[in-house]
C-alpha positions as CSV (number, residue, x, y, z in Angstrom):
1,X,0.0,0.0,0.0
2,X,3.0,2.5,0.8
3,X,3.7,1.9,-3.0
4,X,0.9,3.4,-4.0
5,X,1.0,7.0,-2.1
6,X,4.9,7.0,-3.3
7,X,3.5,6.5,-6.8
8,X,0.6,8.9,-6.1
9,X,2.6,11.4,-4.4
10,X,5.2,11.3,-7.1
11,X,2.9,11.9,-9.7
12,X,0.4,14.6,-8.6
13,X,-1.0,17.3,-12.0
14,X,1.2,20.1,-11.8
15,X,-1.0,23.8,-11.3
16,X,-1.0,25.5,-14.3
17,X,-1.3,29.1,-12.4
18,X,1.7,28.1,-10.8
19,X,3.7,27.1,-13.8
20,X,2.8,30.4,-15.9
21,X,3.1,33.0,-13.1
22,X,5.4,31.0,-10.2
23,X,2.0,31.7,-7.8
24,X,0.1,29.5,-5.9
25,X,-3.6,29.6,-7.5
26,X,-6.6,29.3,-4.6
27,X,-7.0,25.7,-5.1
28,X,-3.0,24.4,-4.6
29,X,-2.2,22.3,-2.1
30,X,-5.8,20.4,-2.5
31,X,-4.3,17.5,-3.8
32,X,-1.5,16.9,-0.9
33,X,-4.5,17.5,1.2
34,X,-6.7,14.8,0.2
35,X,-3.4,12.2,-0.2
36,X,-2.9,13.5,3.7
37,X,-6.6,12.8,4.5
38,X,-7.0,9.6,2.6
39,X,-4.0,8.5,4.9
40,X,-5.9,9.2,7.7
41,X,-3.7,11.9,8.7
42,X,-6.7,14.7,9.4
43,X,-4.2,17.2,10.8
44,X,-2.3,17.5,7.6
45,X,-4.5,17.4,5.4
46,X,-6.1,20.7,7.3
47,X,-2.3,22.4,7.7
48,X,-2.6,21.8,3.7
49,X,-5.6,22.8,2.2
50,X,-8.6,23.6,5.0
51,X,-11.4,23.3,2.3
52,X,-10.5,19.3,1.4
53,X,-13.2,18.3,3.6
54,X,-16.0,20.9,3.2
55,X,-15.3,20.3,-0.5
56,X,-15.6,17.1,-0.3
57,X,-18.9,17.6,1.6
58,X,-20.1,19.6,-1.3
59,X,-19.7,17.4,-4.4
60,X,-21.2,14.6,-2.4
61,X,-24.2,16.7,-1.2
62,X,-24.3,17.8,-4.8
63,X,-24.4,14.1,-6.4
64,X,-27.0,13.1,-3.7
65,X,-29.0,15.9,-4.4
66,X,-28.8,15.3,-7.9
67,X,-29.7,11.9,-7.0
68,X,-32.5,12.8,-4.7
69,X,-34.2,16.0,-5.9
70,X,-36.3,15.6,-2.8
71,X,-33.9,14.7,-0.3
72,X,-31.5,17.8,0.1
73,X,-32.7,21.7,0.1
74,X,-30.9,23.8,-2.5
75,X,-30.7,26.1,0.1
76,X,-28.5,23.7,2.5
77,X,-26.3,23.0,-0.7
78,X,-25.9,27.1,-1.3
79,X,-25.1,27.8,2.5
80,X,-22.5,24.8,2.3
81,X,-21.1,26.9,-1.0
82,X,-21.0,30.2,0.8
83,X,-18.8,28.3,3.9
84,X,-16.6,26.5,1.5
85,X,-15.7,29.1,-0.7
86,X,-15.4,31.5,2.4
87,X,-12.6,28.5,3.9
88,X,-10.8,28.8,0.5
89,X,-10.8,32.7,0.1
90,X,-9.8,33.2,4.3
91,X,-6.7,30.4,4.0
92,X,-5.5,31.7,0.1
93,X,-5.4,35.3,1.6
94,X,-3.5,34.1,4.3
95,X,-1.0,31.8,2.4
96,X,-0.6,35.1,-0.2
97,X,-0.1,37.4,2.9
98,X,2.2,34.8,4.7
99,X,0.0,34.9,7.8
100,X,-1.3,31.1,7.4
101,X,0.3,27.9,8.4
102,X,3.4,26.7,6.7
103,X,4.0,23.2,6.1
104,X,7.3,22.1,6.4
């Protein structure tokens, strides 16, 4: 099983924004994060991108919705958009500033 996260964590898609402009985009770091949480390694995966889980939350709220159209209230879904991208805007302002956590 270690084989596999070497291989996966060797062979993560490269961000575009950062390759043209040397800047991490609002979405870097999401894919460490969900290696990290997939691991079982919650901690991490937060220090790396605090929106893996709420994200995560969201496309499968989404699919179950789409699912479900009875089940889930589109205003539940559109409060669950509002905190997520709220996580993602807070945490990339404070990687840009340098105020947020750095992973080592």
């Amino acid at each position: 099983m270690s084989e596999i996260w070497h291989w996966l964590r060797h062979h993560l898609i490269p961000c575009p924004v950062k390759w043209l402009t040397g800047l991490d985009c609002p979405g870097c770091g999401f894919q460490r994060s969900l290696l990290a949480l997939l691991q079982g390694n919650f901690g991490k995966s937060l220090e790396l991108y605090p929106a893996t889980i709420p994200l995560l939350l969201l496309f499968a709220l989404a699919l179950w919705q789409k699912n479900r159209p009875t089940g889930v209230k589109e205003h539940c879904l559109r409060i669950l958009v509002y905190i997520t991208g709220s996580i993602i805007l807070v945490s990339y302002m404070l990687k840009v500033t340098g105020t947020g956590c750095h992973v080592h």
